[in-house]
C-alpha positions in Angstrom: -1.2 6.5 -44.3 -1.7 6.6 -40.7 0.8 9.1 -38.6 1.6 8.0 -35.1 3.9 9.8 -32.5 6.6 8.3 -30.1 8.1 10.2 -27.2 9.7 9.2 -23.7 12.4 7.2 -25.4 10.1 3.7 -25.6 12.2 0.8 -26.2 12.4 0.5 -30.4 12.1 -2.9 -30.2 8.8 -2.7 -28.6 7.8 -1.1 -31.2 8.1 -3.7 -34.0 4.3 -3.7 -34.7 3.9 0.0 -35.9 7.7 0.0 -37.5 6.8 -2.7 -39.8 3.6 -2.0 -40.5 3.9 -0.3 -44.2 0.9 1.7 -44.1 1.9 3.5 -40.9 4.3 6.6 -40.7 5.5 6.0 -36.9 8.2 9.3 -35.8 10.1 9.0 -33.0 11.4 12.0 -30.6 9.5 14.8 -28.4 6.3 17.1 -29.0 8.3 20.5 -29.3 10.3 18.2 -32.1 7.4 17.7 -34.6 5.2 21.2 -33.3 4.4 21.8 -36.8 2.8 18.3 -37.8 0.9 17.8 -34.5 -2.4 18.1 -36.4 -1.6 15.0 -38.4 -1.3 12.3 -35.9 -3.1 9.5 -35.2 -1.9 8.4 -32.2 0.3 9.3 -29.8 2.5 6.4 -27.3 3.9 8.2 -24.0 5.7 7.1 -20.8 5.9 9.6 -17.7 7.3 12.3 -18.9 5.4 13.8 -21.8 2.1 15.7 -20.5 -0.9 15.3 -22.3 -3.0 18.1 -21.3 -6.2 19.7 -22.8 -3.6 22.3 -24.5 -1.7 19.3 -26.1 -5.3 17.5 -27.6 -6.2 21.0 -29.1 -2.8 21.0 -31.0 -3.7 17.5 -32.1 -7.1 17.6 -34.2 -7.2 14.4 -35.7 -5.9 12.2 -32.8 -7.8 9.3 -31.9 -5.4 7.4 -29.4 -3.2 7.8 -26.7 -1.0 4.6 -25.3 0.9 5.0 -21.8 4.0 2.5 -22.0 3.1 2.0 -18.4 0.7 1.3 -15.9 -0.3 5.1 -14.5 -1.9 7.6 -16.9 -1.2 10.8 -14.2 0.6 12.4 -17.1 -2.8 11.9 -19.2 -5.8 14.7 -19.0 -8.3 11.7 -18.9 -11.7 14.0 -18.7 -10.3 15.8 -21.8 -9.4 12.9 -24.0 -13.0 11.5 -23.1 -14.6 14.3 -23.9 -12.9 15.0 -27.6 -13.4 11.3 -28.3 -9.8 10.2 -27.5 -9.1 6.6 -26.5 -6.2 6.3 -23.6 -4.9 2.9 -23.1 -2.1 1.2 -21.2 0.1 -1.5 -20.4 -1.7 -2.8 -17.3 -0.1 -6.3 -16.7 3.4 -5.7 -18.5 5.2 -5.3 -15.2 3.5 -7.7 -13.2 5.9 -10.6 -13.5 8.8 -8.3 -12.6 7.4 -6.5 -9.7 6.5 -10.0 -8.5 9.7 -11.1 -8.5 11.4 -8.0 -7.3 9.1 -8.4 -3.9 10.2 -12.1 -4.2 13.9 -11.0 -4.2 13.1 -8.3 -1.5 11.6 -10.8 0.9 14.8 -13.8 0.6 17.4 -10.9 0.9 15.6 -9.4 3.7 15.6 -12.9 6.1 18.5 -13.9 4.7 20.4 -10.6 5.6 21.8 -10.7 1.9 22.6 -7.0 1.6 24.2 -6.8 4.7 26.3 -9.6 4.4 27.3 -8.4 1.2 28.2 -4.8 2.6 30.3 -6.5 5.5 32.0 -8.5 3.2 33.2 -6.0 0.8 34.7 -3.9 3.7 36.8 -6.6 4.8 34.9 -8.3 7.6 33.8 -12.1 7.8 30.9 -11.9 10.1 29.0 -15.4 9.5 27.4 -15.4 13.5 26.1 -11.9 13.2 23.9 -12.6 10.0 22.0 -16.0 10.7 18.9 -15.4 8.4 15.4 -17.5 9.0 14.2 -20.2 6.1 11.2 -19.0 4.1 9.8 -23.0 4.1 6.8 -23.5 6.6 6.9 -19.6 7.4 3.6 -17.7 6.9 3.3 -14.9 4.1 0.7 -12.4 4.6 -0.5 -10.7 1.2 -2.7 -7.5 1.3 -4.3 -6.9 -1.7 -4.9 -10.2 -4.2 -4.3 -8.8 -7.7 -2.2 -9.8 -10.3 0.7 -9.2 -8.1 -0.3 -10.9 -5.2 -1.6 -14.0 -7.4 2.1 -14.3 -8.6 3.9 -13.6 -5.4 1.3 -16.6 -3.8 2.5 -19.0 -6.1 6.4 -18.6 -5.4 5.9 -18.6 -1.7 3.8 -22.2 -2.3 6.6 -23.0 -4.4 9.1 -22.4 -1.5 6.8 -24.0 1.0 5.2 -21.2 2.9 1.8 -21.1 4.2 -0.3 -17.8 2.5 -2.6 -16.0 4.3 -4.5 -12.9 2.2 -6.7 -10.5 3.0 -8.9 -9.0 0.5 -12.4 -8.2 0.6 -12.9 -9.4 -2.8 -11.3 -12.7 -2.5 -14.3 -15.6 -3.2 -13.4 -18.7 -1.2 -13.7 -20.6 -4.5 -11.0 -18.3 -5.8 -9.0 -18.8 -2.3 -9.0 -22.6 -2.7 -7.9 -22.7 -6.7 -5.3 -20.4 -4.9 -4.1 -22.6 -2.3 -4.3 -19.9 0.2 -6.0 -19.1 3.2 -8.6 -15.9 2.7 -8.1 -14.2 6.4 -9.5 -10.8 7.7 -6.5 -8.1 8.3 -6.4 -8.6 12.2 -5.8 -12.5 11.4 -3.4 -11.5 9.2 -1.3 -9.7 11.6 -1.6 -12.7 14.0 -0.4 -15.4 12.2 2.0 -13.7 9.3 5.8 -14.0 9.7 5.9 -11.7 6.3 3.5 -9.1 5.6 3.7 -7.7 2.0 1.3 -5.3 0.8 0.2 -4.8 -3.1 -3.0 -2.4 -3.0 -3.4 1.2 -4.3 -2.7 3.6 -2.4 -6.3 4.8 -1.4 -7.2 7.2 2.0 -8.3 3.8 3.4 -5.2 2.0 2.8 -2.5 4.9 3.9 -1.4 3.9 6.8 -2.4 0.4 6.7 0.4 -0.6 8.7 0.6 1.7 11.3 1.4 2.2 14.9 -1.7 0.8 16.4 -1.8 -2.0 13.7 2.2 -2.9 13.5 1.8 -3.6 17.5 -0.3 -6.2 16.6 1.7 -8.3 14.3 4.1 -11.1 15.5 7.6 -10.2 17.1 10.3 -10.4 14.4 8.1 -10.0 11.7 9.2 -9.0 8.1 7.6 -6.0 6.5 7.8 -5.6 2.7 6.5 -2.7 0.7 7.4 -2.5 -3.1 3.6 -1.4 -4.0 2.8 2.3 -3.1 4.7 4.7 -0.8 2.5 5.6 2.0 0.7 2.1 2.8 3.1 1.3 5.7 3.6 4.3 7.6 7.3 5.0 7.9 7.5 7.1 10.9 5.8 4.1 13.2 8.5 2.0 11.8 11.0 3.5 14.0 9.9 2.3 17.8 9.5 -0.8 16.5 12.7 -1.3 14.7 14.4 0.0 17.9 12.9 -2.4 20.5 13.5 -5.3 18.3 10.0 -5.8 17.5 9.9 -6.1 13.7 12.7 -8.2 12.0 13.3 -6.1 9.2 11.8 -4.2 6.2 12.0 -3.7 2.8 11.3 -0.6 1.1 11.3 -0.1 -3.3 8.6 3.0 -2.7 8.8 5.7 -0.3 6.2 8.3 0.8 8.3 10.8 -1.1 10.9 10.0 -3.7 13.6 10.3 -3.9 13.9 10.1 0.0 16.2 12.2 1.9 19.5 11.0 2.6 19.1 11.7 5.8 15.6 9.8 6.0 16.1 7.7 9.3 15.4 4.5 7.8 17.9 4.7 6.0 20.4 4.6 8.7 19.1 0.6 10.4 21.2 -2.1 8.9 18.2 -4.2 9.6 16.0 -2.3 6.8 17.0 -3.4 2.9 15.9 -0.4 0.3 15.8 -0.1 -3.8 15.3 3.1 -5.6 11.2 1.9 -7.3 13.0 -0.6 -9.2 9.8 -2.9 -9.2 9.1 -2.1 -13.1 12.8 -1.8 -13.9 13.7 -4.9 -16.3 14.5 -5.1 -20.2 11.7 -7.0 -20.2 8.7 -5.1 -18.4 10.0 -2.3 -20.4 10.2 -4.3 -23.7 6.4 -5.5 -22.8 5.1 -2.5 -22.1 6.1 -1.0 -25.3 5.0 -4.0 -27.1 1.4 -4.2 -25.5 0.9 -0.3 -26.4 2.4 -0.9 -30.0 -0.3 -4.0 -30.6 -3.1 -1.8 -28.7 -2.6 1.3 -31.6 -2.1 -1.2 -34.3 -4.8 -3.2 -33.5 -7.1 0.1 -32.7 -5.5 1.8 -36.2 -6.6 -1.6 -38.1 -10.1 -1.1 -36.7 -9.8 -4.3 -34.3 -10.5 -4.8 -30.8 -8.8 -3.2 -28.0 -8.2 -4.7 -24.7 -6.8 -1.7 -22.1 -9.5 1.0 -23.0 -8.9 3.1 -19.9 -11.7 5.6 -20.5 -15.1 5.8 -22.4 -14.9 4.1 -25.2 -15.3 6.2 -28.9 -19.2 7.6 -29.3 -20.4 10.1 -31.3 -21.7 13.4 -29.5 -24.9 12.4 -29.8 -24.4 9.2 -28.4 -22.2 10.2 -25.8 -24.8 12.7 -24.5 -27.5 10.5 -24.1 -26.0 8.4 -22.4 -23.3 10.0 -20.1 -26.4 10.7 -17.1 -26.7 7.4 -17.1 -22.7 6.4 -17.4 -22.7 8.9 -14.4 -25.4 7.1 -12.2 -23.9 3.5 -13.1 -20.5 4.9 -11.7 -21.7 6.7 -8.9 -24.1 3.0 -7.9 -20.7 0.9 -8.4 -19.1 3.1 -5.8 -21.4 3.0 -3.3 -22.0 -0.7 -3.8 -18.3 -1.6 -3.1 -18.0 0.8 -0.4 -21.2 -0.5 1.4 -20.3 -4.3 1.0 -17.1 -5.0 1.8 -17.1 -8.9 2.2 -16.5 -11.3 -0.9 -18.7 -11.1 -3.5 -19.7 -13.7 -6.4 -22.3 -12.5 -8.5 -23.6 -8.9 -9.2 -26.7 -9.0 -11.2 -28.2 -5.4 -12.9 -31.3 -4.9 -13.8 -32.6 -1.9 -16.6 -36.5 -1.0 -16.8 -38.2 1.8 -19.2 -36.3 4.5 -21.2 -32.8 2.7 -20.2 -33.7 -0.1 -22.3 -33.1 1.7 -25.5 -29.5 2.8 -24.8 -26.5 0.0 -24.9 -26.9 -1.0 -21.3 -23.5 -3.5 -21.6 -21.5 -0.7 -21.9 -23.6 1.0 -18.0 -23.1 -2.8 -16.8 -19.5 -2.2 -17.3 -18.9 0.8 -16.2 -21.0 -0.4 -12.6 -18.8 -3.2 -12.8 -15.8 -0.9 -13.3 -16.5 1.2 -10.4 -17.2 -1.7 -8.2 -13.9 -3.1 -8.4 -11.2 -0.4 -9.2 -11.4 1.1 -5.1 -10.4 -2.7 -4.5 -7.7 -3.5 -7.2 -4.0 -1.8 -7.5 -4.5 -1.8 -11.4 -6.7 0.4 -13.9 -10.3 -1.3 -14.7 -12.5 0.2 -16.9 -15.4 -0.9 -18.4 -13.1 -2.8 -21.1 -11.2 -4.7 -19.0 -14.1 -5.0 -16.2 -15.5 -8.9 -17.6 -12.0 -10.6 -17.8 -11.1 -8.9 -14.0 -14.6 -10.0 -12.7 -13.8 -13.3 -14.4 -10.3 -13.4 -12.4 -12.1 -12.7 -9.0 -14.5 -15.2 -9.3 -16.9 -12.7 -10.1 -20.1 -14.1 -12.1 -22.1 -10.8 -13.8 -25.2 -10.6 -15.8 -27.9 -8.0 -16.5 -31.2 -7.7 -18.1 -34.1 -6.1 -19.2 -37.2 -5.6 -17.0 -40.7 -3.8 -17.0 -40.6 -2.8 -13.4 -40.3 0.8 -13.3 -41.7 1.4 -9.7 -43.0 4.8 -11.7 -40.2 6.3 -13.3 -39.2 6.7 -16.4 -36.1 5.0 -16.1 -34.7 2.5 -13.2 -31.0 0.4 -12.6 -31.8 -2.3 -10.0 -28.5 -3.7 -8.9 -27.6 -6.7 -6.5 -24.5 -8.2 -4.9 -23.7 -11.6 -3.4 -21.4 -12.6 -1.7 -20.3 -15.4 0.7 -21.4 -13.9 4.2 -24.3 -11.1 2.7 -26.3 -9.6 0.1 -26.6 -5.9 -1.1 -29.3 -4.2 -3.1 -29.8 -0.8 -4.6 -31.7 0.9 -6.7 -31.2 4.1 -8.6 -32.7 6.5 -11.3 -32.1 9.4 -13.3 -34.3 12.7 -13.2 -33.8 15.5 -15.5 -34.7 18.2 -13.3 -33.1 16.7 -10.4 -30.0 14.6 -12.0 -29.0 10.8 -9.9 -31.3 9.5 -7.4 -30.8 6.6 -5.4 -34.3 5.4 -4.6 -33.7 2.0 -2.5 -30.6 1.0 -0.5 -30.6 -2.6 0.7 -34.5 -3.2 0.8 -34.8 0.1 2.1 -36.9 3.2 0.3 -35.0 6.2 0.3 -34.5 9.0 -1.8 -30.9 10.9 -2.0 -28.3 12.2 -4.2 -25.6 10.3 -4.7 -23.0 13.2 -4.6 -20.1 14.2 -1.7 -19.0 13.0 1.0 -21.7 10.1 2.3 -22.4 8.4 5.8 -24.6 5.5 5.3 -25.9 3.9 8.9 -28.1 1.2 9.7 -30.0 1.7 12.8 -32.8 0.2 15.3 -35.9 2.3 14.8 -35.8 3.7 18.9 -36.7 7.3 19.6 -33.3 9.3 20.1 -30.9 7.9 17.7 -31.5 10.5 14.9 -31.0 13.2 17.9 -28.0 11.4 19.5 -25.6 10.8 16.3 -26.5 14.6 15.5 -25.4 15.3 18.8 -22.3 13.5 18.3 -21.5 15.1 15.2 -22.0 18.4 16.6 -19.4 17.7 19.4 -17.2 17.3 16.9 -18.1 19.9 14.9 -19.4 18.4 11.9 -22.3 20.2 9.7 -24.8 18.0 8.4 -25.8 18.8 4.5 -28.6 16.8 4.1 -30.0 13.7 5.7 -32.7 11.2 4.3 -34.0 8.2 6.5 -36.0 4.6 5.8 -37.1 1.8 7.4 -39.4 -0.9 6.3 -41.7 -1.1 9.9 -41.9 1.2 12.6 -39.2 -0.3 15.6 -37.5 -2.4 13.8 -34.7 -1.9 11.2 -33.7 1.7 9.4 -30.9 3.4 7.8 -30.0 6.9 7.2 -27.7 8.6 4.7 -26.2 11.9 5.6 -24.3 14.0 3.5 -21.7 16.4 4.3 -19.6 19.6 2.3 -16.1 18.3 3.5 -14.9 15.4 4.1 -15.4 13.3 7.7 -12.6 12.3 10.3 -11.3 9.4 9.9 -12.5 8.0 13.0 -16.0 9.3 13.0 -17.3 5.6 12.4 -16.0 4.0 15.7 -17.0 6.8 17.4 -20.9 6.6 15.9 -20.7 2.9 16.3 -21.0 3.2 20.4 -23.9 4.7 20.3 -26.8 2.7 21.8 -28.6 1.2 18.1 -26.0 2.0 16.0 -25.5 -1.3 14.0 -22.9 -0.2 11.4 -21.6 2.8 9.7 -20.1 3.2 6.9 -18.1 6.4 5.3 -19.1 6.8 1.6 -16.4 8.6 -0.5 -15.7 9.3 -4.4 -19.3 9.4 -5.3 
């Protein structure tokens, strides 16, 4: 008999597949309610509100899996459960169809001044010439952020007849053209859109998206919709433009702090629509949800394949420990490779040479291929999911095995394609000195992937190295470490600096004037 635990009040129904199942023993209520039979479970199934913490796994000895009825795992003490060999899994597409058509809803009531008309109506007034709305058909929809989400919303604005413009730096144009939308950079975007919508995570790169300086940009009497994360549009620079006219109207399910106040001043224009993060919030997300956590423990109980592994899969100490250096480095390499190249990218091909070859290298491949998308995506990868999400992005990924060890013991060669470039790097791990990158882009270089990273490509001219130092220094930056390369003497180099805190966020415009500076790139959450 296996003994699983349900807390958070999950939906019963959802939980067919472990009630029915007669050699399972499946108790429903809280932790504090079964304290003195924690040792026996199994499994535990969670929402928000029950904390799994390293105190919690140390009451549970023999638990082997933890499901989140949800998408977030916040509530889940991920570095612990990895550690003692605990799977953590989640519902990762069971609110997708009803977020999609929540924004849907958002975006018709918000033209079509439903809620206001509504409001007017009910309070005795018949105001028909003061709420003309605008037709969605031949209007433009701009979509930030082309996951699951933004795949569904594309297809009901096609259905209606609008035109869909995306922008997202993983978006193949094979992928854009099954789509039947246009792939656009962001400043395109906020030329042409009538209705921006955004559906990323919320990410330091992405808070703020829509902000003062880039909200001036966008068309007059555009539509802004935000039913993603709180924070991407930037409510304060909102207000000037709602007061001149300039944006049509907004719709907010997610706020930068929830609940807002009630006297948040957004809350006070007629022309803004708001929901209390009722995206998720239908019988039916909640009933999938439960039901895609019930399978996952059933199947995971019945010793079948799982699908929503959110971290490191079950190994044995021995096998975790030989190869977690290299589960490090195949992270750290994703990372950088996603952050460096930022355009579309079809095919990602790894490479493994000496001691490597003796370890499971489909499980590093995954985890690179993990890292290389999740910064991108507004949905957990891991290095479960990673193949069928490449697949969906119109990623192609292969790896093998190669004698080339450049002399070391070990080396990952990896390289990305994409549409508009390619992207190389090469990376190792020492013993007595931990990760090494050892080639960036055709460069040779030697560094530690670790901090907070500036990565620039250079002309090889006397000065450079001595003028971006002397424009960090004006702006009071310390310089950790710095490590150059160049293939010939004048012509192109790189250097990678590293730093103890993190960089403003400006820095790279600001390096980017000076005379051969080519690019420059901030490197974070290596």
């Amino acid at each position: 008999m296996a003994y699983v635990l349900v807390t958070d009040g999950i939906k019963e129904d959802g939980l067919q597949p472990l009630l029915n199942e007669s050699t399972i023993q499946c108790d429903i209520g809280s932790l504090n309610e079964f304290s003195d039979r924690l040792n026996q479970y199994e499994a535990l199934l969670v929402r928000s509100a029950t904390k799994v913490t390293a105190e919690v796994l140390n009451q549970m000895p023999n638990l082997k899996i933890v499901a989140r009825a949800g998408v977030g795992v916040d509530n889940i003490d991920l570095d612990a459960a990895t550690k003692r060999g605990v799977i953590v899994v989640n519902a990762p597409d069971g609110n997708t169809i009803s977020t999609t058509e929540h924004t849907f809803a958002m975006i018709a009531s918000l033209v079509r001044n439903i809620p206001q008309g509504t409001s007017s109506l009910k309070s005795g007034k018949w105001m028909r010439k003061d709420y003309v709305g605008t037709e969605l058909y031949g209007k433009t929809l701009g979509i930030v952020g082309m996951g699951r989400i933004g795949t569904e919303l594309s297809r009901r604005a096609r259905a209606f007849g609008m035109n869909v413009a995306v922008f997202d730096p993983f978006l193949t144009n094979d992928r854009a053209q099954k789509l039947d939308v246009e792939s656009v950079e962001f400043d395109h975007l906020l030329d042409v859109a009538d209705i921006i919508t955004v559906h990323t995570p919320l990410t330091d790169k992405t808070r703020g998206l829509l902000n003062e300086e880039t909200i001036a940009r966008t068309k007059k009497g555009v539509f802004l919709i935000n039913c993603a994360r709180g924070g991407i549009i930037d409510e304060k620079a909102l207000i000037p433009y709602l007061d001149s006219g300039h944006i049509g109207g907004v719709a907010l399910d997610v706020f930068e702090s929830e609940p807002p106040e009630h006297n948040h001043p957004l809350l006070g224009y007629d022309q803004v629509i708001v929901t209390p993060h009722l995206g998720a919030s239908t019988k039916e997300a909640q009933l999938n949800v439960a039901a895609q956590v019930a399978d996952e423990v059933l199947y995971f109980l019945q010793d079948k394949p799982i699908r929503n592994a959110i971290n490191l899969p079950g190994f044995s100490k021995e096998e975790y420990e030989k190869i977690k250096p290299y589960y490090e480095l195949t992270r750290k390499m994703g990372s950088i490779l996603s952050q460096c190249m930022k355009s579309a990218v079809n095919l990602v091909e790894v490479s493994y040479a000496g001691k490597l070859t003796e370890l499971d290298t489909a499980i590093l491949t995954r985890n690179l291929m993990a890292s290389f998308l999740k910064s991108r995506l507004d949905t957990t990868v891991n290095e479960v999911n990673a193949p069928s999400i490449a697949r969906e992005r119109g990623i192609t990924y292969g790896e093998k095995h190669s004698s080339e060890t450049h002399g070391y013991s070990n080396l990952i060669s990896v390289t990305v394609q994409g549409d508009k470039e390619t992207f190389s790097l090469q990376g190792t791990y020492i013993k007595e000195y931990g990760d090494r990158i050892t080639q960036l882009n055709g460069f040779d270089i030697d560094f530690h992937p670790q901090g907070h990273l500036l990565y620039i490509q250079h002309n090889d001219r006397p000065g450079v190295i001595g003028n971006v130092g002397k424009v960090l220094g004006e702006h009071e930056i310390n310089i950790a470490t710095m490590q150059v390369g160049r293939k010939t003497a004048g012509g192109e180099a790189i250097m990678m600096l590293s730093f103890d805190s993190e960089l403003p966020k400006n820095i790279e415009e600001t390096l980017e004037s000076v005379q051969d500076i080519v690019k420059v790139e901030q490197i974070g959450g290596v």
